[in-house]
C-alpha positions as CSV (number, residue, x, y, z in Angstrom):
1,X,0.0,0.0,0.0
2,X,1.2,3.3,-0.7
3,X,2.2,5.8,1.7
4,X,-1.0,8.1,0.4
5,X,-3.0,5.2,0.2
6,X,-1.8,4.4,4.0
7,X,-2.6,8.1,4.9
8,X,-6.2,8.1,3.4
9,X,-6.9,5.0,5.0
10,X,-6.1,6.4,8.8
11,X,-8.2,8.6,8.1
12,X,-11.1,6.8,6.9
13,X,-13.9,7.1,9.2
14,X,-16.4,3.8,9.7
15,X,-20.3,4.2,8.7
16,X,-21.9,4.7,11.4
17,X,-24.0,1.7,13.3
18,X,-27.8,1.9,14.3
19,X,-28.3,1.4,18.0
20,X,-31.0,0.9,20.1
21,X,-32.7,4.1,19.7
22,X,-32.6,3.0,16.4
23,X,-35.2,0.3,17.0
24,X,-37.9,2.9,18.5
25,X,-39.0,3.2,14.5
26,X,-39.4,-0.2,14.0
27,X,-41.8,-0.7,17.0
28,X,-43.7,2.4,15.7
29,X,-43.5,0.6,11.9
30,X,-44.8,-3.1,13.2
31,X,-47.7,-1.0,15.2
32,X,-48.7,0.8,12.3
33,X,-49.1,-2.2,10.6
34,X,-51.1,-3.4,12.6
35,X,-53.5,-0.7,13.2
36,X,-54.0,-0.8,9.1
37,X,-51.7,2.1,8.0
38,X,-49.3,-0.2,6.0
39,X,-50.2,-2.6,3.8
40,X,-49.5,-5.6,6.5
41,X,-46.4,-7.3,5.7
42,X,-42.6,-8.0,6.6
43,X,-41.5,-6.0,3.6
44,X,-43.9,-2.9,4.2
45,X,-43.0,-2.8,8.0
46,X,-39.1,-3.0,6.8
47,X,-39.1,-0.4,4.2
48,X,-41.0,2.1,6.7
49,X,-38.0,1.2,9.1
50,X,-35.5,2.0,6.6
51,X,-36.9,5.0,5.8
52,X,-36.5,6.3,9.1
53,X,-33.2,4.9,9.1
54,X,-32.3,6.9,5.8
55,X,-33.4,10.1,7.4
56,X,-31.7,10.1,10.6
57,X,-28.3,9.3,8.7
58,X,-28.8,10.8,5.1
59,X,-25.5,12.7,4.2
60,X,-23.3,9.8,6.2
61,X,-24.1,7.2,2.8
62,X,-24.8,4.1,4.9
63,X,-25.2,3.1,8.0
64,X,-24.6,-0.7,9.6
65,X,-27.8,-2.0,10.6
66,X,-28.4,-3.9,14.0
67,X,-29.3,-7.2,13.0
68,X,-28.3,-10.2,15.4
69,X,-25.6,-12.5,13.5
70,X,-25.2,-10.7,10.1
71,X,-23.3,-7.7,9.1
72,X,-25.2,-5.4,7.1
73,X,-24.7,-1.8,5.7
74,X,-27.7,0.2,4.7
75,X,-27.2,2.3,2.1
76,X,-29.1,5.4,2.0
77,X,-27.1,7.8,-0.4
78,X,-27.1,7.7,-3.7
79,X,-23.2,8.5,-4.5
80,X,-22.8,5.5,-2.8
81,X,-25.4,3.6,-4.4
82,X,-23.6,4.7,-8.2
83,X,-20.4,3.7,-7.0
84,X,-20.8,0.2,-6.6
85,X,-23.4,-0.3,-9.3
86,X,-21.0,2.0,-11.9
87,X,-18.3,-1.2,-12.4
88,X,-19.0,-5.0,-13.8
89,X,-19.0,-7.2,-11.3
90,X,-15.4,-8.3,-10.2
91,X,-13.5,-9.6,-7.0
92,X,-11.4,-6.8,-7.6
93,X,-14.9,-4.5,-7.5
94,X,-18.3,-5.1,-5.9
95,X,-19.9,-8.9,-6.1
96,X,-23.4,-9.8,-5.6
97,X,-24.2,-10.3,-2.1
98,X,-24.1,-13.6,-0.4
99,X,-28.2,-12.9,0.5
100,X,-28.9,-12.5,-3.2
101,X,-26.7,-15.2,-4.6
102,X,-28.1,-17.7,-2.8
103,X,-31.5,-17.1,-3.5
104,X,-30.8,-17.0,-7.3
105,X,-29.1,-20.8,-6.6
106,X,-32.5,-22.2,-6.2
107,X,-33.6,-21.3,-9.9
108,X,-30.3,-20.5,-12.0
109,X,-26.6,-20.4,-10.2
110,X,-25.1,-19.1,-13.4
111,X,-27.6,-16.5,-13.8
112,X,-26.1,-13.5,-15.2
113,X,-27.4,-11.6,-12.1
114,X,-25.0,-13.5,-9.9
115,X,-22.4,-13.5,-12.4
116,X,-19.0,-11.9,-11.5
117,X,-15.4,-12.2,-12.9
118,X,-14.8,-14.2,-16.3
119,X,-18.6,-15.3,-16.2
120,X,-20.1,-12.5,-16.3
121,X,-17.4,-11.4,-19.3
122,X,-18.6,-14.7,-21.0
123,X,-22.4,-14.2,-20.7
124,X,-23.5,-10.5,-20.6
125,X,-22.0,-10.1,-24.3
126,X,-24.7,-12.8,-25.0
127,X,-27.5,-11.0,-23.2
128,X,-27.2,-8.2,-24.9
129,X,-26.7,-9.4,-28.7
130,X,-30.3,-11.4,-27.9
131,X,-32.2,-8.4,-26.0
132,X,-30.1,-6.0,-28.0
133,X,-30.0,-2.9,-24.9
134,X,-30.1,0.6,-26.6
135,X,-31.7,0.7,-29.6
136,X,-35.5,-0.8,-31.0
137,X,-35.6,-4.5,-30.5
138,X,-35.5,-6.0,-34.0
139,X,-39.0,-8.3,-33.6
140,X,-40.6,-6.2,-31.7
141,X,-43.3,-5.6,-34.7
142,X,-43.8,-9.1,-34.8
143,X,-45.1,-9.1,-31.2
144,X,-47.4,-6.1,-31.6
145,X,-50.3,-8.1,-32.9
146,X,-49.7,-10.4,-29.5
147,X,-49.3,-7.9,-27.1
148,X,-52.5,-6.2,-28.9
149,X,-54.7,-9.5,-28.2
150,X,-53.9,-9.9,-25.0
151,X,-54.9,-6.4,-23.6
152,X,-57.9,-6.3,-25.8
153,X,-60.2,-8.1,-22.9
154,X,-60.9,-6.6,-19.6
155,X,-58.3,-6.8,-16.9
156,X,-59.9,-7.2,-13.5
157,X,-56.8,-7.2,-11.2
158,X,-53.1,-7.2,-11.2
159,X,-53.2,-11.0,-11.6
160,X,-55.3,-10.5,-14.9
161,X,-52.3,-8.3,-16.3
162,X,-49.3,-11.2,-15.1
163,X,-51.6,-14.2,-16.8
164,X,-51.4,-11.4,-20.0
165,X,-48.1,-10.8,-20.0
166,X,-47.4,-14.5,-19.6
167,X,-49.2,-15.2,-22.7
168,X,-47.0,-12.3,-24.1
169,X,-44.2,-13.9,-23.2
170,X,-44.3,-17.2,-24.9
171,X,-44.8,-15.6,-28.1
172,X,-41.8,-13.2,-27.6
173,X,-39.3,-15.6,-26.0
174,X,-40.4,-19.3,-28.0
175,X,-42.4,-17.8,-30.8
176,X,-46.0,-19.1,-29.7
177,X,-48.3,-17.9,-32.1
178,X,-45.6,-16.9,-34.3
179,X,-45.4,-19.6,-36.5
180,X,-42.8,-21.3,-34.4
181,X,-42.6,-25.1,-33.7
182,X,-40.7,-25.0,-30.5
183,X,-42.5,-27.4,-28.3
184,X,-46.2,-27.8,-27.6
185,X,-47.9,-24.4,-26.1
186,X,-49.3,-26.5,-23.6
187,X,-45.7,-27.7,-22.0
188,X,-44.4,-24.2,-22.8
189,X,-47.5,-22.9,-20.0
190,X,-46.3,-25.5,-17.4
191,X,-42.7,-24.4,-17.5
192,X,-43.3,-21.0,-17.2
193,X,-45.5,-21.8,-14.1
194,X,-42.8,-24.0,-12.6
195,X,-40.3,-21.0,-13.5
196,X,-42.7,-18.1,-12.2
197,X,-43.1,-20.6,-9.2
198,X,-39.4,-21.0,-8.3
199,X,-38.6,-17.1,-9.2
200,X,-41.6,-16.3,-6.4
201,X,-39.3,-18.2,-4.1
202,X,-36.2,-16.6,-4.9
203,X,-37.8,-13.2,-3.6
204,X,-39.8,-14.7,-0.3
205,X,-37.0,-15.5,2.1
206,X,-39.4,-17.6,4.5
207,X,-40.6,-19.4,1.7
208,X,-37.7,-20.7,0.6
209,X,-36.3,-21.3,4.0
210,X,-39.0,-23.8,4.2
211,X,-39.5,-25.4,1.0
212,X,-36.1,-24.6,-0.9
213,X,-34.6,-28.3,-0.4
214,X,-37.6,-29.7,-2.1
215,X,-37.6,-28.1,-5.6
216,X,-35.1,-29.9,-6.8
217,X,-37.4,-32.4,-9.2
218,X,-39.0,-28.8,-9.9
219,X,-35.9,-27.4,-10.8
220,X,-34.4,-30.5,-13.0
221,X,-37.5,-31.0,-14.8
222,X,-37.6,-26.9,-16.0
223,X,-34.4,-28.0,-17.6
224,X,-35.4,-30.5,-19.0
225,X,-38.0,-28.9,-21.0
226,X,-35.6,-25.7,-21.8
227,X,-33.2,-28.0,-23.0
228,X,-36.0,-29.7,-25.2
229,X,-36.9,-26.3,-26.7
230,X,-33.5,-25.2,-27.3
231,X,-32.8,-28.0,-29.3
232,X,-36.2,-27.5,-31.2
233,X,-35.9,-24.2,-32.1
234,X,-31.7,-25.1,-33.8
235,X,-33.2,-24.5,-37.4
236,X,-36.5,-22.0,-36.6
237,X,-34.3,-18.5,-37.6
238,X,-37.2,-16.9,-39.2
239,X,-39.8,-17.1,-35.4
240,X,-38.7,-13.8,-34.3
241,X,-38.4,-15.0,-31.1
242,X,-35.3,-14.6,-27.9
243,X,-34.6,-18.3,-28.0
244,X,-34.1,-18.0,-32.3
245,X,-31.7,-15.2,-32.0
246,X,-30.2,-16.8,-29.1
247,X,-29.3,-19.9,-31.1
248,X,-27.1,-17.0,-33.1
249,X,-25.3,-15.2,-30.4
250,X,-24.3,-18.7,-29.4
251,X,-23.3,-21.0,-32.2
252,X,-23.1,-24.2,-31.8
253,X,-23.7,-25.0,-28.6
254,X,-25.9,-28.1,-27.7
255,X,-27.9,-26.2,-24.9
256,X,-25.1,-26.8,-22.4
257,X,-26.6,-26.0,-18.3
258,X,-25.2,-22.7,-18.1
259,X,-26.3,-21.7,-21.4
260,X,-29.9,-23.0,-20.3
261,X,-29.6,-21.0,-16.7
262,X,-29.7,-17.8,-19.0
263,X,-33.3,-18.1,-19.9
264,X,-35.3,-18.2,-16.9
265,X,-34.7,-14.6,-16.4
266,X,-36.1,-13.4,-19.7
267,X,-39.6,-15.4,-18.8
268,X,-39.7,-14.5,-14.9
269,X,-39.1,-11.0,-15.7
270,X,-42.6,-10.4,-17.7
271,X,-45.0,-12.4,-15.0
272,X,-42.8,-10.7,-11.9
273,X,-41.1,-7.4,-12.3
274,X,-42.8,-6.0,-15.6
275,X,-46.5,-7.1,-14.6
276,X,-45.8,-5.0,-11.4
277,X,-44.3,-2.0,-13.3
278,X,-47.4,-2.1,-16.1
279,X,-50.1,-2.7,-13.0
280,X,-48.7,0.2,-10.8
281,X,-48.7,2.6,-13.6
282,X,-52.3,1.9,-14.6
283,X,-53.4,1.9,-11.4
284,X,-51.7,5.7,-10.8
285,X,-52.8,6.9,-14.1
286,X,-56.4,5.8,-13.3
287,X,-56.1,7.5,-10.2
288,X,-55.2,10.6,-11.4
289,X,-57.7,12.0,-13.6
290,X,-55.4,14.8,-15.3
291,X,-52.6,12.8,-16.2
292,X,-55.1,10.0,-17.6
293,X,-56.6,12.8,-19.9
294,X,-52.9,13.8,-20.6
295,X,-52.0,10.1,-21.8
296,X,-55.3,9.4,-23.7
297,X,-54.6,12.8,-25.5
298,X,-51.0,11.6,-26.2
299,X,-52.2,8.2,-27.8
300,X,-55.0,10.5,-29.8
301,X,-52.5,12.4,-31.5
302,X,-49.6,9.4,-32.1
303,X,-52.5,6.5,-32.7
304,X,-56.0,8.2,-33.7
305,X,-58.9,6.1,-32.9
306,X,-57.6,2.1,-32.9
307,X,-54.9,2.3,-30.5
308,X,-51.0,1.3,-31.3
309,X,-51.2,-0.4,-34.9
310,X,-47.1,-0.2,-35.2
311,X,-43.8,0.2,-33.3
312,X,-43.1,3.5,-34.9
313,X,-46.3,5.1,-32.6
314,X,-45.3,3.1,-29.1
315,X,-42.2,5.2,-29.6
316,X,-43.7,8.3,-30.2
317,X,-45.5,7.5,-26.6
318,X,-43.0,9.7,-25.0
319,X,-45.2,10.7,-22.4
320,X,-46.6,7.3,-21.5
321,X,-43.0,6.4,-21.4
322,X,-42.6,8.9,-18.3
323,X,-45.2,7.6,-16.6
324,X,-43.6,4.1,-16.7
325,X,-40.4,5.6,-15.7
326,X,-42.1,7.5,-13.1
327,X,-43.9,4.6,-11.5
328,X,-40.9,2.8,-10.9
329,X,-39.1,5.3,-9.8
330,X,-41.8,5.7,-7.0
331,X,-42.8,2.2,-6.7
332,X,-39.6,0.0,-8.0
333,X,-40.6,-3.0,-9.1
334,X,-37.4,-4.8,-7.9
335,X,-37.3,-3.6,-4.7
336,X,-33.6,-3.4,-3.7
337,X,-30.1,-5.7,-4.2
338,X,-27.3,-6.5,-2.4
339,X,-23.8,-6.3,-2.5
340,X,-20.2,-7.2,-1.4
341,X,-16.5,-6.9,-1.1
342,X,-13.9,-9.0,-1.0
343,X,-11.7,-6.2,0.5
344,X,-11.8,-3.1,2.2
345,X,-12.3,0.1,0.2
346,X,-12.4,3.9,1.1
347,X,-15.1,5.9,-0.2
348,X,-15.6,9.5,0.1
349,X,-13.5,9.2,3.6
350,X,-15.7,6.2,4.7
351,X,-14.5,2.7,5.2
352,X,-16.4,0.2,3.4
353,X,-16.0,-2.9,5.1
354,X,-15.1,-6.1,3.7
355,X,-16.9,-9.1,3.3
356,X,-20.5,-7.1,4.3
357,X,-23.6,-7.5,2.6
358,X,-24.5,-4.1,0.9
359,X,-28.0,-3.6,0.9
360,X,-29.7,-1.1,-1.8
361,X,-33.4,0.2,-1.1
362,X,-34.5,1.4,-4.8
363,X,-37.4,2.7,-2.9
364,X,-35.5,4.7,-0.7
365,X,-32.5,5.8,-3.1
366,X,-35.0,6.8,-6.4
367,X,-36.8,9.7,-3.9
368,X,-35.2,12.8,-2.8
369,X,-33.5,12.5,0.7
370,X,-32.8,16.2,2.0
371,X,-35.5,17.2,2.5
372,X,-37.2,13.6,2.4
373,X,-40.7,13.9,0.2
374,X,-43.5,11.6,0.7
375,X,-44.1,9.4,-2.9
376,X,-47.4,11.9,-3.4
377,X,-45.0,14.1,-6.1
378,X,-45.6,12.1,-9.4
379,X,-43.2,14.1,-11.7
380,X,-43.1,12.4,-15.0
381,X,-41.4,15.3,-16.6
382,X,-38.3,14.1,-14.7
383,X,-38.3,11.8,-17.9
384,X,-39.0,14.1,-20.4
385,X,-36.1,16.8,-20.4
386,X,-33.7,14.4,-21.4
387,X,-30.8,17.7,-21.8
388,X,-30.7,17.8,-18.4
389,X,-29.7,15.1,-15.8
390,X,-32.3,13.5,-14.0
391,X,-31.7,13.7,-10.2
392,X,-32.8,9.9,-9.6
393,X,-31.4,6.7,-11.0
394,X,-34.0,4.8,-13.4
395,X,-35.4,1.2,-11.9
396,X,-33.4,-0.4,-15.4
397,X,-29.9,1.3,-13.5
398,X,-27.3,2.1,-15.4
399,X,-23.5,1.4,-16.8
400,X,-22.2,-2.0,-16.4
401,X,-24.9,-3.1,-14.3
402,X,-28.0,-1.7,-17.0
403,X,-30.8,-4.2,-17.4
404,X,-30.4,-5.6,-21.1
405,X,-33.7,-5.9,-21.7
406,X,-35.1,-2.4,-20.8
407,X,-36.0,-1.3,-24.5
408,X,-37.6,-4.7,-25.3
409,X,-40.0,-5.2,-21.9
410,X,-40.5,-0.8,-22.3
411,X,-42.4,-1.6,-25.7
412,X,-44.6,-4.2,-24.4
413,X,-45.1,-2.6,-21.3
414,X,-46.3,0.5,-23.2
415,X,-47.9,-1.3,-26.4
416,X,-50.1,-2.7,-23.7
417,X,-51.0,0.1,-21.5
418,X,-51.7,1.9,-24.7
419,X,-54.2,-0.4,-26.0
420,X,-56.0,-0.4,-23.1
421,X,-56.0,3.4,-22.0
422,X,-56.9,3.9,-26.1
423,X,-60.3,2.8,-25.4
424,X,-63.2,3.0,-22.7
425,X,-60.1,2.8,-19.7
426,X,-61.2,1.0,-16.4
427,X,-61.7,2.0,-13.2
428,X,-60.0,1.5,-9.7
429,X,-61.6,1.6,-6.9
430,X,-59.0,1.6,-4.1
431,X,-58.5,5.0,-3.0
432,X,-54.9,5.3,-1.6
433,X,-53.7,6.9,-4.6
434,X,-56.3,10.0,-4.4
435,X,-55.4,10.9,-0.7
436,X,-52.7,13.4,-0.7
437,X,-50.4,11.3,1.3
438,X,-49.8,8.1,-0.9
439,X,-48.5,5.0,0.9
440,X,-44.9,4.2,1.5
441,X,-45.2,0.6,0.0
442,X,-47.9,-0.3,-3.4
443,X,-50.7,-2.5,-1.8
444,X,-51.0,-4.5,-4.8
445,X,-52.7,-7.1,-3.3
446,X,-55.8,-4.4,-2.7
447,X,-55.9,-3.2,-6.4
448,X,-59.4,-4.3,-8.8
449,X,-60.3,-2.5,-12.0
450,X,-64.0,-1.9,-13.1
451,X,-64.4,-2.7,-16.8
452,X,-66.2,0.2,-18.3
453,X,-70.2,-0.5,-19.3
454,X,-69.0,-0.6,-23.6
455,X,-66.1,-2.9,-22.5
456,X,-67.6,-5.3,-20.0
């Protein structure tokens, strides 16, 4: 170590550590609960903790929370929070977090969202030449007709919109309805429900605690089918589908198991994290009268009267697209991630610790700390005025770390709001959204929609 090096590290200061007074909010969070003003849950009672947390100690960029038999560091500054998520994943940098690897081991242990090192070298190049991250997905056209279908009907609940974008996704990742000759639709359904099933466990800690050690017949036989329809789809170029171009960004291979571990993610992702995104934006748009108007106008003067009819319009959806944005930014669909280091380092005259899980709150870090806002401010021309810098992080991130897929899953997210807002739009009835306090967490197990009398 260098004698500068040696000096900056003496005077490196430790994050600070929660104490006891530090658990006064967490009493107040669990009763609160309780007494109905959080949506009732271990996550919701958390987050409300952490957000006390982040207040008391915004401006120190973490702070080490008090948790009996773990070590880990709250981050609640977003300097911080860009640091580690501004360099691939390396030994030499930050790694995923012991908590979050070893959930991800249950579905995929070469997933490229535990990948560090030469791995993650080896597979993100093939992420991104399938999902093909800053630019128009190539097929996206030929899933406009899907994505269409599947919003035309009624949605009654945030369920309704994950059993549509499931349907979405077996035509965008195997080609269903495309003409494609993968595998039957019928086994393509179950594995997606024994994916979505495993993927549910990943993110439900208890859960997995408890039934983890028996998914394994689960887990061989999603495999087994993924294997099947990688082999199927060798000579079907022309489906428009991920699994085709797959099949070129990796020539050759016979569907090896770490190849196969890649693909879960792309089906999970449109039942879990997108259905959430989609749900919580139609939800806040139905909920707010003016921007409703503002978004129905939009799709007026970019679609006429029949909704999105090409890819060329959902682009044009620029204000629809800030709503999305918006939404997560607020309401994150993926609600935080975790982090490590194999060694020491000094940030900003702080000693990050080695060998610490690093928890991220998106929830916490995407909203304005000094002075801390309530979620009520629902800004989408944050999005808009892309000249100058956004003051939050999007939920897709950003740099090394940038979700692959964020143009692909941003059309069908907004190829489906729009066909649904472009006619008679439903109702919600749940009224958290219209007080002027929203609620910290989204309480979508509370949300129903009310078809309109011409759509019913």
């Amino acid at each position: 170590m260098s004698l500068s090096n040696l000096s900056n590290s003496e005077q490196a200061k430790p994050f600070p550590a929660a104490n006891l007074s530090d658990l006064l909010p967490l009493a107040s969070a669990i009763f609160s609960a309780v007494s109905g003003r959080l949506e009732y849950g271990p996550g919701a009672i958390l987050t409300a903790w952490f957000q006390q947390l982040a207040q008391r100690y915004a401006g120190s960029g973490a702070v080490m929370l008090p948790l009996p038999g773990k070590k880990i560091l709250l981050v609640v500054d977003r300097d911080l929070s860009v640091h580690i998520l501004s360099e691939a994943p390396s030994s030499s940098a930050y790694l995923p977090g012991r908590l979050k690897s070893q959930a991800m081991e249950l579905l995929a242990p070469h997933a490229l969202t535990i990948a560090h090192d030469q791995e993650w070298l080896q597979w993100r190049p093939f992420h991104e030449a399938v999902l093909c991250p800053g630019s128009p997905h190539p097929d996206q056209s030929v899933h406009l007709p899907t994505i269409r279908a599947a919003f035309s009907a009624p949605c009654h609940s945030l369920s309704d919109i994950r059993q549509r974008l499931g349907v979405t996704m077996l035509a965008v990742v195997f080609g269903v309805g495309t003409g494609s000759s993968t595998l039957k639709e019928a086994d393509l359904t179950a594995l997606a429900e024994d994916v979505q099933k495993l993927a549910d466990m990943v993110n439900q800690p208890l859960q997995r605690l408890l039934l983890g050690s028996f998914q394994k017949s689960r887990r061989e036989r999603i495999y087994a089918v993924l294997g099947e329809a990688w082999q199927a789809s060798a000579g079907d170029a022309s489906s428009g589908s991920l699994l085709s171009r797959a099949h070129a960004a990796h020539p050759g291979d016979s569907g090896g198991r770490e190849l196969l571990e890649q693909l879960p993610h792309w089906m999970f992702t449109f039942q879990g994290s997108a259905s959430k995104l989609f749900g919580r934006t139609l939800v806040l748009l139905l909920s707010r009268p003016e921007l409703l108007e503002k978004v129905r106008e939009e799709l007026r003067t970019v679609c006429g009267s029949g909704g999105p009819r090409s890819e060329d319009q959902i682009a044009r959806l620029t204000f629809l697209e800030a709503c999305v944005l918006e939404t997560g930014r607020l309401y994150p669909p993926v609600p935080l991630t975790v982090h490590r280091r194999a060694t020491e380092e000094i940030h900003a005259g702080r000693r990050v610790p080695a060998n610490t899980d690093i928890l991220q709150l998106f929830l916490l870090l995407q909203r304005p700390q000094t002075p801390y806002v309530e979620a009520s401010e629902f800004r989408p021309s944050l999005w808009l005025d892309r000249a100058g810098a956004c003051p939050f992080s999007d939920l897709f991130l950003s740099g090394a770390r940038s979700c692959p897929g964020k143009d692909l899953i941003l059309f069908v997210i907004k190829a489906g709001l729009a066909t649904i807002l472009a006619g008679e739009p439903p109702t919600v009835a749940h009224r958290a959204f219209l007080q002027e306090r929203w609620p910290l967490s989204f309480p979508d197990r509370l949300i129903r929609f009310t078809a309109s009398p011409s759509t019913s």
